[in-house]
C-alpha positions as CSV (number, residue, x, y, z in Angstrom):
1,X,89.5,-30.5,26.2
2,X,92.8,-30.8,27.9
3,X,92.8,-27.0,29.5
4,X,89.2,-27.8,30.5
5,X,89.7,-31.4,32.5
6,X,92.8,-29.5,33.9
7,X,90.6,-26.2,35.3
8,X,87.9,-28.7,36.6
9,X,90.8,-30.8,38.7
10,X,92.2,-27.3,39.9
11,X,88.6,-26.7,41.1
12,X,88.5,-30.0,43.2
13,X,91.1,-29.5,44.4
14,X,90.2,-26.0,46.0
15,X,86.6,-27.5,47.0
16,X,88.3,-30.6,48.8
17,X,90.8,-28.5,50.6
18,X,88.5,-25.4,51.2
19,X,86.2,-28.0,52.9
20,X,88.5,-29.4,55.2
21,X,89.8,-26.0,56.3
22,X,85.6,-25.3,57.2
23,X,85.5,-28.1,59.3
24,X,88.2,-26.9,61.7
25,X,87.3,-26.0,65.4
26,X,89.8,-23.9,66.1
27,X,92.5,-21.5,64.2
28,X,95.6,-24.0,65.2
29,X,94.1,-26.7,63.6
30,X,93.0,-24.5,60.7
31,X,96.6,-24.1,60.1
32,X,97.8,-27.4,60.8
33,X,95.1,-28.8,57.8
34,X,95.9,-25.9,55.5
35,X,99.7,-27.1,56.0
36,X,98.7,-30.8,55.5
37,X,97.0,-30.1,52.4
38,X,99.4,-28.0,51.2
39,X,102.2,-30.7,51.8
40,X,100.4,-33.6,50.0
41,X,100.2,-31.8,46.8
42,X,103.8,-30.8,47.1
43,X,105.2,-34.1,46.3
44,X,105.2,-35.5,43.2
45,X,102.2,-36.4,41.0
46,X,102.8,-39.9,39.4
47,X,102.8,-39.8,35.4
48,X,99.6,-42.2,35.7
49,X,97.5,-41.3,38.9
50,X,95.2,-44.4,39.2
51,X,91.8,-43.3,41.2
52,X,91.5,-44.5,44.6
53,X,89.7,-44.3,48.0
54,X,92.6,-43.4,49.8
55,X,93.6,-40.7,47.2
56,X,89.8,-39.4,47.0
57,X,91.6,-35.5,47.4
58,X,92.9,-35.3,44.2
59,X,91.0,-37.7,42.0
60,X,93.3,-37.1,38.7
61,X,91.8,-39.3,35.4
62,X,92.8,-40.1,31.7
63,X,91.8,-36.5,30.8
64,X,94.9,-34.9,33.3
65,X,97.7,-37.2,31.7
66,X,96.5,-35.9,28.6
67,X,96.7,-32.6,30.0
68,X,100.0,-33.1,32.1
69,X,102.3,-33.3,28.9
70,X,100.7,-30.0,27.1
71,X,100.3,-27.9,29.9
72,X,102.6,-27.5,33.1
73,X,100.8,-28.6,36.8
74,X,100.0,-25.9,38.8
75,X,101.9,-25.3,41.6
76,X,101.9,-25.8,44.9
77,X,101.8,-22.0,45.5
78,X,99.3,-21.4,42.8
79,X,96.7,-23.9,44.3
80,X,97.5,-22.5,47.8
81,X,96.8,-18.7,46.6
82,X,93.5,-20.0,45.1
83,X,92.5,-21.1,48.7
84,X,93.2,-17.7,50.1
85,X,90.8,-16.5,47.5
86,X,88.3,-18.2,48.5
87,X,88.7,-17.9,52.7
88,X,89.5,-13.9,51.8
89,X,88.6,-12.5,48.9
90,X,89.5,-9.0,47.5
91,X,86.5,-6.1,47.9
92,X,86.3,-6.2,44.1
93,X,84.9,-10.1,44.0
94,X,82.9,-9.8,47.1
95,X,79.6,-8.2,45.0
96,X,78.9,-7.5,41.4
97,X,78.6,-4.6,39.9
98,X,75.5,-4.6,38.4
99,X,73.7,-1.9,36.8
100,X,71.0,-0.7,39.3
101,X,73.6,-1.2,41.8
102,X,76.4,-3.3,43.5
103,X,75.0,-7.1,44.5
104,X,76.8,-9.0,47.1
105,X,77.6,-12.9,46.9
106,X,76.8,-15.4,48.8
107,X,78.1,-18.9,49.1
108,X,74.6,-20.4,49.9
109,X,72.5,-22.3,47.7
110,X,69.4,-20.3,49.1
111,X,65.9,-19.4,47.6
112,X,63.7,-16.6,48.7
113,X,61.1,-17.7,51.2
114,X,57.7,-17.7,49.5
115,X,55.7,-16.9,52.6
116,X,57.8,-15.0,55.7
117,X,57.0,-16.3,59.7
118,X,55.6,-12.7,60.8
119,X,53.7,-10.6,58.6
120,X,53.7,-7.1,58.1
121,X,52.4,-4.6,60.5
122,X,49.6,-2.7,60.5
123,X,49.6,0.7,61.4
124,X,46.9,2.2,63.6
125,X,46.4,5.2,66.0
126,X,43.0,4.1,67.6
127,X,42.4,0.8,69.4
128,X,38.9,-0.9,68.9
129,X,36.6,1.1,71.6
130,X,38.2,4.3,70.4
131,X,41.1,5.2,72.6
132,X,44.7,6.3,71.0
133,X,47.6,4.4,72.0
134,X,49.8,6.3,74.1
135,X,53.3,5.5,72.0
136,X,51.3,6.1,68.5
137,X,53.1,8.1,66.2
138,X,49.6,10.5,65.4
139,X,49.4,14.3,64.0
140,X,47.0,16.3,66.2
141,X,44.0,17.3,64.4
142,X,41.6,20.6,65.2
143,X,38.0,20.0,66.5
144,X,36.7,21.8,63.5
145,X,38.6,18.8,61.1
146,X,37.6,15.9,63.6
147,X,34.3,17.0,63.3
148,X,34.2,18.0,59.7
149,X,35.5,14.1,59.2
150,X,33.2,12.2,61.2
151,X,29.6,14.4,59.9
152,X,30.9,13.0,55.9
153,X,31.4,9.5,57.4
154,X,27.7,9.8,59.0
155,X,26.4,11.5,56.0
156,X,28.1,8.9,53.4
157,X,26.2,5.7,55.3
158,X,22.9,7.7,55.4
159,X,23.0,8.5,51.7
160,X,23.9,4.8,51.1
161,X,20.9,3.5,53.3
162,X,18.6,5.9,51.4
163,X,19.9,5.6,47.7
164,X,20.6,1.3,48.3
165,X,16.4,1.9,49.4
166,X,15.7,3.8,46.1
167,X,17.1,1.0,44.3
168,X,15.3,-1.7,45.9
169,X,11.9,0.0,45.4
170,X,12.9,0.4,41.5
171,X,13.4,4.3,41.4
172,X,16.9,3.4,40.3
173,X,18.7,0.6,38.2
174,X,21.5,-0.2,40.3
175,X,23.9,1.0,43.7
176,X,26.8,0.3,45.8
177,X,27.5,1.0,48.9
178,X,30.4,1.8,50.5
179,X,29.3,0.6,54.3
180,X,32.5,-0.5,56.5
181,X,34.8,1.8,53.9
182,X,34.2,4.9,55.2
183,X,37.0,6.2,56.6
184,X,39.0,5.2,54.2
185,X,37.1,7.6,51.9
186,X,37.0,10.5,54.3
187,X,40.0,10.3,56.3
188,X,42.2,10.0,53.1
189,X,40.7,12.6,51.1
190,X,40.3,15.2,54.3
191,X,44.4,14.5,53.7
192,X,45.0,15.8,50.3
193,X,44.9,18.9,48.4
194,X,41.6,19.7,46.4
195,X,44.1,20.4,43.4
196,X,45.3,16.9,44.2
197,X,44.1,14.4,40.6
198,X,41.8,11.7,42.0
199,X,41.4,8.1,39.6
200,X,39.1,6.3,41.6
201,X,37.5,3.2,41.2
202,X,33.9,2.6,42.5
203,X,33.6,3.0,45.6
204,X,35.2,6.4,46.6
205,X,32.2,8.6,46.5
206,X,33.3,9.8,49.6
207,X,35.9,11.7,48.4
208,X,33.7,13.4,46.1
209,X,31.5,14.6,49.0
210,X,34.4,15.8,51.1
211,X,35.5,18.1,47.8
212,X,31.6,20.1,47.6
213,X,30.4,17.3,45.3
214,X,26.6,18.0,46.6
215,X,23.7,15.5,47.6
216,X,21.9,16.8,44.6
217,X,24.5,15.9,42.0
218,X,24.8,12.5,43.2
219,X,21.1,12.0,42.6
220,X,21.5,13.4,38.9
221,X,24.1,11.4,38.2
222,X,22.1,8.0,39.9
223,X,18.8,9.2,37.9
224,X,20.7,10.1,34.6
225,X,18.8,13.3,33.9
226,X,20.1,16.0,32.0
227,X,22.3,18.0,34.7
228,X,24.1,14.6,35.1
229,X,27.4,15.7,34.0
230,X,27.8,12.5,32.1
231,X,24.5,13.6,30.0
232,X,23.0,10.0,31.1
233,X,25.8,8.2,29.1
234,X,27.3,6.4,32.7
235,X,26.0,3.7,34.8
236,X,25.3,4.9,38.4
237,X,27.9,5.2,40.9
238,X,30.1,6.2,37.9
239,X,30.8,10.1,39.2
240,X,33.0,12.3,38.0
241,X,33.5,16.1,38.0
242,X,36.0,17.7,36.4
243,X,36.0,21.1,38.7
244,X,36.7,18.6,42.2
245,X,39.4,16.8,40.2
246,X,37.8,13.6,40.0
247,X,38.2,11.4,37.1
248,X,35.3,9.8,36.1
249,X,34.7,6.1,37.5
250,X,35.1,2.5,34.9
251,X,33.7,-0.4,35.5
252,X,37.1,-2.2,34.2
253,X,38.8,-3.3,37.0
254,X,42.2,-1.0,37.5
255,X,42.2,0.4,34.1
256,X,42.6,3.7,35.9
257,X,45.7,2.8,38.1
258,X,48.1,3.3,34.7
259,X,46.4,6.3,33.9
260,X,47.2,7.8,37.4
261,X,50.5,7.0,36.7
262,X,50.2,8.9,33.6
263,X,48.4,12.0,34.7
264,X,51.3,11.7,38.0
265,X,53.7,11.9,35.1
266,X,52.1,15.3,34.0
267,X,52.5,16.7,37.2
268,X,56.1,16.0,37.6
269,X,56.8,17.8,34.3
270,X,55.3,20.6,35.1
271,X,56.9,20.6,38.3
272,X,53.4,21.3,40.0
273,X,53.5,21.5,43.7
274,X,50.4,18.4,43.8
275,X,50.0,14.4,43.5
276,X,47.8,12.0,42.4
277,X,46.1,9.4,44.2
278,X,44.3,6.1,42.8
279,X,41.8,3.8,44.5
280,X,41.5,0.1,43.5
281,X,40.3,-3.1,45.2
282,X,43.2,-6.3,46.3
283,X,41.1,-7.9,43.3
284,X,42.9,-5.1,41.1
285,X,46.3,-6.3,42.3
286,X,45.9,-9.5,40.2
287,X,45.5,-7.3,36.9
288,X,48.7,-6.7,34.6
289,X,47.7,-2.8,34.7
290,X,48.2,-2.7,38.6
291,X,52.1,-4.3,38.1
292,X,52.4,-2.1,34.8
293,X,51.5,0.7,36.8
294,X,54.1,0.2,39.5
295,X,57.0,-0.2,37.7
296,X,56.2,2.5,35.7
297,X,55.9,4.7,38.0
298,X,58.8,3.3,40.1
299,X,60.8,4.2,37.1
300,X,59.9,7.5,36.3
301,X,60.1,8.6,40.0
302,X,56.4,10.0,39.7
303,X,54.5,11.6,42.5
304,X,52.0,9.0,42.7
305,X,50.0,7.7,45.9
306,X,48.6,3.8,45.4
307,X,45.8,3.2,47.9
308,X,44.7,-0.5,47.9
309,X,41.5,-1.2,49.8
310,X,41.9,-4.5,50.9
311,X,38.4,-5.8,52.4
312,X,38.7,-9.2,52.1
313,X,36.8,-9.5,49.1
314,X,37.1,-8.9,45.2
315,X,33.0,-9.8,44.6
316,X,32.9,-13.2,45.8
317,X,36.9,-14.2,45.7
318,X,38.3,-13.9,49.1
319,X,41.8,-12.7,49.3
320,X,43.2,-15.8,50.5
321,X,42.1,-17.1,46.7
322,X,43.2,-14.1,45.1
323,X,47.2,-14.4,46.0
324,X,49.9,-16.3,47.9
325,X,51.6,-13.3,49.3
326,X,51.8,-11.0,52.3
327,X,48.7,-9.4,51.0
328,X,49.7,-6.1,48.9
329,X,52.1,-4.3,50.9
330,X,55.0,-6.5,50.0
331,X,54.5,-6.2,46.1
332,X,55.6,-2.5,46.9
333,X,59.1,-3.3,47.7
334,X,59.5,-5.9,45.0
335,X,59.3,-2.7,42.6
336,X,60.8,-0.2,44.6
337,X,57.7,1.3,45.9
338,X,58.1,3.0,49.7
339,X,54.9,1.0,51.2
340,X,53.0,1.0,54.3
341,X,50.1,-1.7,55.6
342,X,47.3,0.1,58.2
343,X,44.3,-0.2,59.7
344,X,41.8,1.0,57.2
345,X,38.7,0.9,60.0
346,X,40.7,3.8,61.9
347,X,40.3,7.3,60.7
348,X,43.7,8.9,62.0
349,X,45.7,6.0,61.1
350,X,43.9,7.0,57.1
351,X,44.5,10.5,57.8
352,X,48.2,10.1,59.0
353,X,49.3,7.8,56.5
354,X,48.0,9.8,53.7
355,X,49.2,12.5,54.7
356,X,52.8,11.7,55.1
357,X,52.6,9.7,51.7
358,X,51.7,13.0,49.8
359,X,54.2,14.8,51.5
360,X,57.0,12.0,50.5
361,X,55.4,11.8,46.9
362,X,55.4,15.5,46.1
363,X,59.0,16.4,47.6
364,X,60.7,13.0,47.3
365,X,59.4,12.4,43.8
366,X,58.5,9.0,44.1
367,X,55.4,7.0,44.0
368,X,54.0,5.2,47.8
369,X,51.5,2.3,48.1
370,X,49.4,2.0,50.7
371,X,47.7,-1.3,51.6
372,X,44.3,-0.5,54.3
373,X,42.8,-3.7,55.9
374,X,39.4,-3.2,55.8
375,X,36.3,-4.9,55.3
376,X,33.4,-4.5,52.7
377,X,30.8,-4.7,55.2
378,X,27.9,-4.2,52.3
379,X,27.0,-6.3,49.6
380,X,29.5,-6.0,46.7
381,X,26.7,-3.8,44.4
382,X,23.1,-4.6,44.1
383,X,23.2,-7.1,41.7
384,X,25.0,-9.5,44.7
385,X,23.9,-11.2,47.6
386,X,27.2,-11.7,49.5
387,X,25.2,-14.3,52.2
388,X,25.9,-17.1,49.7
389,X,29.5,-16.7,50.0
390,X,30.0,-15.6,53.4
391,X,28.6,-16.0,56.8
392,X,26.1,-13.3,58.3
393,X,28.0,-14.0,61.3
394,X,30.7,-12.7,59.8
395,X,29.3,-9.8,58.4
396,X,27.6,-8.4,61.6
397,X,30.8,-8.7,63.0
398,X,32.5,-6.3,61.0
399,X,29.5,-3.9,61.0
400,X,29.7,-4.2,64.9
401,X,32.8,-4.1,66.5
402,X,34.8,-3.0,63.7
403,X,32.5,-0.3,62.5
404,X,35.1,2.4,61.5
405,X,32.2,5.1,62.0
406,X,31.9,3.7,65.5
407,X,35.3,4.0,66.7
408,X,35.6,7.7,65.3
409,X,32.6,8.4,66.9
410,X,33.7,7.1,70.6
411,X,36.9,9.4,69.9
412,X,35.4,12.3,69.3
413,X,32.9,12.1,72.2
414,X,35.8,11.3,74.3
415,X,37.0,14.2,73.1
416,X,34.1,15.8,73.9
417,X,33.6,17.1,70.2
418,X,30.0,15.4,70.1
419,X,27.2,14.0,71.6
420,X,24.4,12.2,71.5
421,X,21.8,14.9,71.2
422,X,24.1,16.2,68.2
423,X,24.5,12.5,66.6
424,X,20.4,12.2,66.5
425,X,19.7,15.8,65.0
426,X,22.4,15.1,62.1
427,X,21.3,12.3,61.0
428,X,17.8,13.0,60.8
429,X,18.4,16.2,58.8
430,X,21.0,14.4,56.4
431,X,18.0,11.9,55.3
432,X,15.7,14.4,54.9
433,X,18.0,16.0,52.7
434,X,18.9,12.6,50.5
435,X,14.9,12.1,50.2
436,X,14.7,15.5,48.9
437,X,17.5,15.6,46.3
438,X,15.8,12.2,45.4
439,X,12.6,13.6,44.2
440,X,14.1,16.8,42.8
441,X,16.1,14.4,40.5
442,X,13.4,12.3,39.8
443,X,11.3,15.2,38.2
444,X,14.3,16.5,35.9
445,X,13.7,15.5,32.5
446,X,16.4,13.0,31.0
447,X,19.2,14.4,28.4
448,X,18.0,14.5,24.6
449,X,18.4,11.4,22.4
450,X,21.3,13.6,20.3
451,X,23.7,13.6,23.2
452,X,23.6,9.9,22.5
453,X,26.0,10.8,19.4
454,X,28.0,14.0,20.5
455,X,30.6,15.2,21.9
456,X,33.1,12.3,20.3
457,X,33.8,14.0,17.0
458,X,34.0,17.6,15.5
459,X,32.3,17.0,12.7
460,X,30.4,13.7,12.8
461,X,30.8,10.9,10.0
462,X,27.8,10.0,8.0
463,X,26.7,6.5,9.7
464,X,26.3,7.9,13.1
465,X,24.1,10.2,11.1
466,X,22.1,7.9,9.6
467,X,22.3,5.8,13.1
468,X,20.3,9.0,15.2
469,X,17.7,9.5,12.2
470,X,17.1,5.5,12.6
471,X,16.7,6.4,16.7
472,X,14.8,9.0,16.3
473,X,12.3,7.2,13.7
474,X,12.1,4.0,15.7
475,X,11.0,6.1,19.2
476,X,8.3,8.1,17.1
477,X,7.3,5.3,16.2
478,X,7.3,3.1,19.0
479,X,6.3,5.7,21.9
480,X,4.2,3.9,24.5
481,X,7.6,1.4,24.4
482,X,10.2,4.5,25.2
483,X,10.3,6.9,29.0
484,X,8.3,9.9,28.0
485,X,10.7,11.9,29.8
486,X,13.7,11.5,26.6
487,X,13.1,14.4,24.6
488,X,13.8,13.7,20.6
């Protein structure tokens, strides 16, 4: 008790004189109070030091006589050295030496800001009519790839028009669109590797297209007939092809983002010379697997690329409901994660950005968010009507002015890469086409009720037997009530 009242007066007395050397205005009266302190303390401490306003330096109680017979009063010299400490300390107590690196002190009783006065940039290459900023940091791009990106931006919004049509008219059970998103699906995949691993989430078919992925296999897979590579097991929209590298799509939200990590992981041991990218929505950002995700890969150093499409939605959440922060780029940093905010309306901002991130994850070995503004221009599927949550105003807007197929397009004609007559003839033969892998798939008979139960065990137990004789019995039986296109 004694050595503890004792360290606690030593400590006053540093604070009190520490403070009074602070409040100096120049250097000669920093000395003059250092030696005025310093005197005081050199004469004699009375056996009982009574508390008073005039004596408010020192402050001595009951507990220091207790202390002053058991233990001898530091000195004048000690107390002084103490204040040195504190005005100069030695490199070895100016930061601690923390595992995961040194950590300097501070002094100030100071909380991180929850909310900073500027926000982060957005990166962009092309201004809103189409024209490239002259001090923009931009790779130069061949006609043949300008043109190659902008005819699978036009030919993703036709085959959403048509196949969002076929819905509506019954053909098929449900849609989404990816309308306002589409350079984010073309410009970033025109900017990987084919051998590159793709987890998407749901609205990415764009990627798929710019890999082969062929207007007649999206129709199987949206009818479910039996060239549907899911065998009629997936909703539609859920694509997936193993031979372009594209993990099949989950309804879960950002269940895939952990298993990109875990496929990224792969790669690294293998030392293969490719990434992985994943595709989630900023309503993913609020699931534990996204922040599972990033600190796993942070840790393991994987070659990873996190691309967050931030459209200002997650269904009928707006982001400024979904989290407090700088949107998603800042939850980079906070696990180590290089990151980078841009404009996700502007095709060579995508195409640069995703570039340099693969290049960074594959040789740097380390994982890169990127965080696209964009804007989902389109209902969120067909089961929503976005109008009761948002103004049409609004959306017009974004299909408008911001319409990323738009800008692209003034670009290249600037370029003079295309033209109207060009723009017309495309688009009429991409709809015929869409209408004609439409009724192919339509006529294509629908997989047999036994692919129901394979391909999940070698040998099958005996209930899921006994559970596709039951099927089987109950369609016979029931026939008129069953599509006459499911053969038994």
């Amino acid at each position: 008790m004694a050595s503890s009242c004792l360290t606690k007066t030593k400590h006053n007395i540093i604070i009190s004189i520490f403070k009074s050397i602070s409040i100096s205005k120049s250097k000669s009266s920093f000395t003059n109070r250092t030696s005025t302190s310093t005197n005081s303390l050199s004469s004699p401490v009375p056996k009982y030091a009574a508390y008073s306003k005039t004596n408010r330096t020192i402050g001595f109680n009951r507990c220091y006589e207790q202390a002053y017979f058991s233990r001898r009063l530091h000195s004048t010299v000690s107390v002084s050295n103490d204040v040195a400490q504190l005005v100069v300390e030695p490199p070895s107590q100016q930061f601690l030496d923390f595992p995961g690196g040194k950590v300097n002190f501070t002094r100030k009783l100071m909380f991180t800001s929850n909310s900073t006065a500027e926000r982060v940039h957005c990166y962009r290459v092309l201004d809103d009519n189409g024209q490239p900023f002259n001090d923009s940091e931009s790779l130069k791009i061949s006609k043949e790839l300008a043109v190659k990106m902008y005819t699978n931006m036009v030919t993703l919004e036709v085959m959403d028009t048509v196949f969002y049509e076929s819905q509506r008219q019954g053909r098929i059970s449900f849609y989404a669109t990816t309308t306002g998103e589409e350079a984010i699906n073309i410009a970033s995949a025109a900017a990987l590797n084919n051998n590159d691993f793709v987890f998407p989430q749901y609205r990415e078919p764009g990627v798929l297209l710019w890999r082969g992925f062929t207007l007649q296999e999206f129709a199987n897979q949206l009818f479910g007939n039996k060239f549907e590579y899911g065998k009629g097991r997936q909703m539609p929209i859920h694509y997936g092809s193993r031979k372009h590298s594209y993990f099949t799509v989950a309804s879960t939200v950002a269940t895939q983002i952990p298993h990109a990590v875990g496929a990224a992981y792969s790669l690294k041991m293998e030392k293969q010379d490719s990434c992985v990218i994943t595709y989630f929505g900023d309503g993913g950002t609020s699931t534990a697997d996204f922040h599972a995700a990033m600190n796993f890969a942070a840790v393991t150093e994987v070659p990873v690329i996190f691309f967050c499409r931030n459209n200002g939605w997650a269904i009928s959440t707006p982001v400024h409901e979904q989290f407090r922060s700088d949107g998603v780029v800042v939850k980079g940093k906070a696990y180590g994660v290089p990151s980078i905010r841009i404009d996700g309306n502007d095709a060579l901002a995508i195409y640069n950005a995703v570039h340099e991130a693969r290049k960074m994850a594959i040789k740097e070995q380390t994982p890169v968010l990127i965080e696209a503004l964009t804007y989902r221009a389109g209902h969120h599927t067909t089961s929503d009507d976005s109008t009761r949550y948002r103004s049409i105003d609004e959306i017009e807007k974004w299909r408008g002015d911001q319409s990323p197929i738009k800008r692209f397009r003034k670009w290249i004609e600037n370029e003079g890469w295309w033209n109207d007559v060009a723009e017309s003839e495309y688009r009429s033969s991409i709809r015929k086409q869409v209408a004609q892998a439409i009724q192919v798939a339509e006529r294509i008979e629908k997989p047999p009720v036994a692919d129901m139960f394979n391909d999940v065990y070698d040998v099958p137990p005996r209930n899921l037997n006994e559970q596709e004789v039951f099927v089987r019995k109950t369609v016979t039986k029931h026939r008129r009530d069953y599509p006459s296109d499911v053969p038994l």
